[in-house]
C-alpha positions as CSV (number, residue, x, y, z in Angstrom):
1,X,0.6,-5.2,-16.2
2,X,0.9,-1.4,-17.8
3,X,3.6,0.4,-16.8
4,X,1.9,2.3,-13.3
5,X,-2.0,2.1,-14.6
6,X,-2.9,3.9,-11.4
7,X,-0.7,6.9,-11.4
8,X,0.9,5.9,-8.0
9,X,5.0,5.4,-8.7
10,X,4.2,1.5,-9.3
11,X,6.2,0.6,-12.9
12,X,4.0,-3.1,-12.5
13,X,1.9,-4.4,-10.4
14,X,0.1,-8.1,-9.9
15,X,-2.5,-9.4,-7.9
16,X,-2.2,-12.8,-6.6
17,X,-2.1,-14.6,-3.0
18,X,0.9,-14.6,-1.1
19,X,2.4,-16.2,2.0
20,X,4.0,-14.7,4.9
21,X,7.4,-17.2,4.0
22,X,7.5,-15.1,0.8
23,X,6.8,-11.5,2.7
24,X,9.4,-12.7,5.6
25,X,11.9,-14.1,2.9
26,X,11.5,-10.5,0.7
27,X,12.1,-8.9,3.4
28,X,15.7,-10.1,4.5
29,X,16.4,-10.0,0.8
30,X,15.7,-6.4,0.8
31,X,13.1,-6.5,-1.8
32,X,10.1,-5.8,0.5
33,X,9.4,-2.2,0.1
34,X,6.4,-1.4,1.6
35,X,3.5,-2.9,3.0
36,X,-0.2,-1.2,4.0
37,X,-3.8,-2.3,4.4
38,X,-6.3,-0.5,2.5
39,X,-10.3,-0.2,3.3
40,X,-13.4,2.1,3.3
41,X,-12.9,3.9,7.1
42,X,-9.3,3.4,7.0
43,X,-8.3,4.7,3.5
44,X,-4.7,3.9,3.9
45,X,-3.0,2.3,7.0
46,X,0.7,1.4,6.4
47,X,2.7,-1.3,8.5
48,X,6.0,-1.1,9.4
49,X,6.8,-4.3,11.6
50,X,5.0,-7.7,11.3
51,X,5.0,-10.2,13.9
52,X,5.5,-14.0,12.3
53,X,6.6,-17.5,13.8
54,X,7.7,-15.2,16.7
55,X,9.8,-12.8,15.0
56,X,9.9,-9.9,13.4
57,X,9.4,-8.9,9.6
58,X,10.5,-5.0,9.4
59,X,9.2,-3.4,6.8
60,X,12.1,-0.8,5.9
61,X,9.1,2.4,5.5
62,X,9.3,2.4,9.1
63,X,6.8,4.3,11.2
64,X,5.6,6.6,7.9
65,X,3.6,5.6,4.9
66,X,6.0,4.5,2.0
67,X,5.8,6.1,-1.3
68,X,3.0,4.2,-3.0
69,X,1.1,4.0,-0.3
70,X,1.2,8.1,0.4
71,X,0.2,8.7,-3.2
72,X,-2.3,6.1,-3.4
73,X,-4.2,8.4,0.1
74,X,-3.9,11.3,-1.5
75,X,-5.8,10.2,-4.5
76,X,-8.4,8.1,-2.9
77,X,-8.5,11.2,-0.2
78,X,-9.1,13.7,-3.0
79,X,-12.3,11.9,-4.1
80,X,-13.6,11.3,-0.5
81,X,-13.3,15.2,-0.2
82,X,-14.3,16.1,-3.2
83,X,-11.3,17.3,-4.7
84,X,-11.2,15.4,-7.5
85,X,-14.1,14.2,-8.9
86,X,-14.8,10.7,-9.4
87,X,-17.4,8.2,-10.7
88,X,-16.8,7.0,-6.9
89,X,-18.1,9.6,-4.8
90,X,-21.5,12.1,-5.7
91,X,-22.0,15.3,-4.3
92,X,-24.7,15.4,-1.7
């Protein structure tokens, strides 16, 4: 992967399936960084616990958005507004 393609503090980045073994075992490792959902009405929604095999996988942002994921709002926030213009949104 190029070194941040989107311009959001990420040196690499993959796409691939993951299980919540490897999320829970990052995690007491202390390479799990941050974790957030991302959709259309919710832009950016970050987690900071998960709840698995009954107990609980912190996710060490806490109750804030983490780094990538506050950059990565702003820019998709930018185009919804129409701060930055975008092959994603069109001015009505």
């Amino acid at each position: 992967a190029a070194a941040d393609p989107a311009g959001v503090g990420v040196d690499a980045a993959a796409e691939r399936a993951f299980t919540m073994p490897e999320v829970r075992d990052a995690a007491n490792e202390g390479r799990l960084l941050e974790v957030f959902g991302a959709g259309t009405a919710a832009v950016i929604c970050p987690v900071n616990e998960i709840f698995y095999e009954g107990a609980s996988v912190n996710v060490p942002t806490g109750a804030g958005a983490g780094p990538v994921a506050s950059s990565l709002w702003k820019k998709l926030s930018d185009i919804q507004y129409g701060r930055t213009a975008s092959d994603w949104a069109v001015a009505v």
